[in-house]
MARBAPA-131950 format. One record per residue (C-alpha): chain; x, y, z. Coordinates in steps of 0.05 Angstrom, whole numbers, padded with zeros to 5 digits. Layout:
<sites>
  unit    east   north      up
     A       X       Y       Z
...
</sites>
This chain:
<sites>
  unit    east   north      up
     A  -01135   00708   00608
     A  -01193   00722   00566
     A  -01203   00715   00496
     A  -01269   00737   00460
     A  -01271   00703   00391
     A  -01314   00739   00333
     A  -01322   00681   00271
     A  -01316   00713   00210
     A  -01368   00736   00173
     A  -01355   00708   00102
     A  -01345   00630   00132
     A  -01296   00592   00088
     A  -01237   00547   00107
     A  -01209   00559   00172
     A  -01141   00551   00207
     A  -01109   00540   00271
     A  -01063   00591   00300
     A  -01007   00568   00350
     A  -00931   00587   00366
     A  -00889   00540   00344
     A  -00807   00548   00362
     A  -00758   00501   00367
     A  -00692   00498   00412
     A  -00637   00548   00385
     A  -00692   00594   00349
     A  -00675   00672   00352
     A  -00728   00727   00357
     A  -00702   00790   00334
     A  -00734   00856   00334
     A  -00718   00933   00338
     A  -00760   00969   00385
     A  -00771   01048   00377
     A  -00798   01083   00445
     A  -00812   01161   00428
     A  -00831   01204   00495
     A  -00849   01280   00502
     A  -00867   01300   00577
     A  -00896   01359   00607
     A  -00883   01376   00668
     A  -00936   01426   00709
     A  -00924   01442   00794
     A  -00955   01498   00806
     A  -00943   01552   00759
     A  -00867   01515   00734
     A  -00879   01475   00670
     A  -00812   01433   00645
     A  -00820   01397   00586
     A  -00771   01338   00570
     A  -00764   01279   00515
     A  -00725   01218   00511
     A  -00713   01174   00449
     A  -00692   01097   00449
     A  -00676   01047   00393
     A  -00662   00974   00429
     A  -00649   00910   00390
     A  -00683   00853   00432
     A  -00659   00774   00417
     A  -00709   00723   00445
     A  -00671   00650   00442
     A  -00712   00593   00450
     A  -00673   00542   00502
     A  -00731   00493   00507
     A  -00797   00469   00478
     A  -00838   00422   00512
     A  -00912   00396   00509
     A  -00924   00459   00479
     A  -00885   00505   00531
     A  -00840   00544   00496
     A  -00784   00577   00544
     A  -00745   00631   00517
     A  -00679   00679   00547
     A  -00696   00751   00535
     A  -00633   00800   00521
     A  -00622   00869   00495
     A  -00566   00861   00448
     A  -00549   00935   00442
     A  -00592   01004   00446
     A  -00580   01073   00437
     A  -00622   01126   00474
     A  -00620   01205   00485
     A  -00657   01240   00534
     A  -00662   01324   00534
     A  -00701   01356   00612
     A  -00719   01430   00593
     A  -00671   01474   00560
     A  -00611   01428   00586
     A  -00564   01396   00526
     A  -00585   01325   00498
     A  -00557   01271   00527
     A  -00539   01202   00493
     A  -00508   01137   00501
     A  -00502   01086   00439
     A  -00483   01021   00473
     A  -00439   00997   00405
     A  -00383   01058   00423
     A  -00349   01040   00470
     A  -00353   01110   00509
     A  -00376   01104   00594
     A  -00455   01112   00595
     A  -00470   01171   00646
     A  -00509   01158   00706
     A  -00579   01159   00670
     A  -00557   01111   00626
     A  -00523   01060   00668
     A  -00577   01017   00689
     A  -00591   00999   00612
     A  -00523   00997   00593
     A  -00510   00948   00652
     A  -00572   00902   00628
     A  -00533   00897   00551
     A  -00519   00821   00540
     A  -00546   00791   00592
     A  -00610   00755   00606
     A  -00666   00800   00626
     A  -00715   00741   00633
     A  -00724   00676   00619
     A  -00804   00666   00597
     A  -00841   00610   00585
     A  -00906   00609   00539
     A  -00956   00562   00514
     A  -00981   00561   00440
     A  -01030   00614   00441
     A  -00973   00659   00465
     A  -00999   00667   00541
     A  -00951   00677   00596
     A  -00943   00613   00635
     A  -00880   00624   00678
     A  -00822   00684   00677
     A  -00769   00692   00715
     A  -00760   00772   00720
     A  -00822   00784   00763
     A  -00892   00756   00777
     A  -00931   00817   00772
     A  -00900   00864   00714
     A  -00928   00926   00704
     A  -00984   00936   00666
     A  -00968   00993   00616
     A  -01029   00981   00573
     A  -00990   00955   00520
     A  -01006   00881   00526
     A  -00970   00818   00537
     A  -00894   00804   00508
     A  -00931   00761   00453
     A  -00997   00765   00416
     A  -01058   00724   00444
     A  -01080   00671   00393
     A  -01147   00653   00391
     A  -01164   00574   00421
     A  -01196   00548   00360
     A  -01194   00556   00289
     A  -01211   00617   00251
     A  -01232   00631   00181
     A  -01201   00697   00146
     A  -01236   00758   00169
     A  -01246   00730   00237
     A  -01231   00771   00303
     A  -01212   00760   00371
     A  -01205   00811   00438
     A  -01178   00815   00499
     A  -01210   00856   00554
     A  -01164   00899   00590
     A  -01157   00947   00648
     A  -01108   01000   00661
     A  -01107   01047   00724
     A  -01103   01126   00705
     A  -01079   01168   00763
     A  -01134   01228   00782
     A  -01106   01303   00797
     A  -01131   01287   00862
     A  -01076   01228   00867
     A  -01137   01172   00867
     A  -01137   01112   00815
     A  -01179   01108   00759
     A  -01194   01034   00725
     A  -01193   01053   00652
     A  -01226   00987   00613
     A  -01210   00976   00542
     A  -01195   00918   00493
     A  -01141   00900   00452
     A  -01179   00876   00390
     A  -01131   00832   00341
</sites>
């Protein structure tokens, strides 16, 4: 991975940036995903949205020369989805109601470990267990990059990206951009 470091402009005292966990640490965040879709084939347009609120747990099992391995779980989530004029649809994984058919694949990954990921102190990937080659959604790692050496306030540092766009004609188009932290 590549990290472009901008000192800052002002100088002053500077400070070392690195992940530090220890062995029973828990992560815990809420993550919001919002999506509106349209729909065009031909001259049909269907327009759908889908809403979902997860709580995510990462628990730190081992730290070791500054490899930091972590278990990944969704603890619970709660989602609705509406397609077109069709009635929303929901599942809230803390009532105890059957999830229908959409919703089974996350309601059947609730509790257990997703992946097991191991970083170094910057926050890079160095090992996961889930798949070798995730996706690249153009949101970035699961952690943020820190820069490799010191920094003073006001300081900068970017990552380079790319991210394929599919054309109407159904070719790829590498989209470059840069995450800039």
């Amino acid at each position: 991975k590549t990290l472009i470091e901008n000192p800052s402009e002002d100088g002053g005292e500077t400070y070392l940036m690195r992940y530090r966990f220890t062995p029973g640490t828990r992560v815990v965040s809420e993550v919001v995903h919002l999506a509106k879709t349209n729909t065009k084939i031909d001259s049909t347009e269907q327009d759908s949205s889908s809403r979902t609120v997860s709580h995510k747990v990462w628990e730190f099992v081992k730290v070791e020369d500054g490899k930091m391995t972590f278990e990944y779980r969704i603890t619970d989530i709660d989602m609705s989805q509406r397609v077109g004029n069709a009635a929303e649809i929901r599942y809230n994984s803390s009532q105890k109601e059957p999830p229908m058919p959409q919703f089974q694949a996350a309601a059947d990954s609730i509790g257990r470990v997703i992946s097991k990921v191991t970083i170094d102190e910057q926050g890079l990937i160095i090992a996961r267990s889930d798949d070798t080659n995730p996706p690249n959604l153009g949101m970035g790692d699961i952690t943020l990059p820190l820069p490799e050496k010191a920094v003073a306030i006001g300081a900068s540092w970017e990552t380079p990206r790319e991210l394929r766009i599919m054309r109407e004609d159904g070719s790829l188009k590498p989209v470059r951009f840069r995450e800039l932290y």
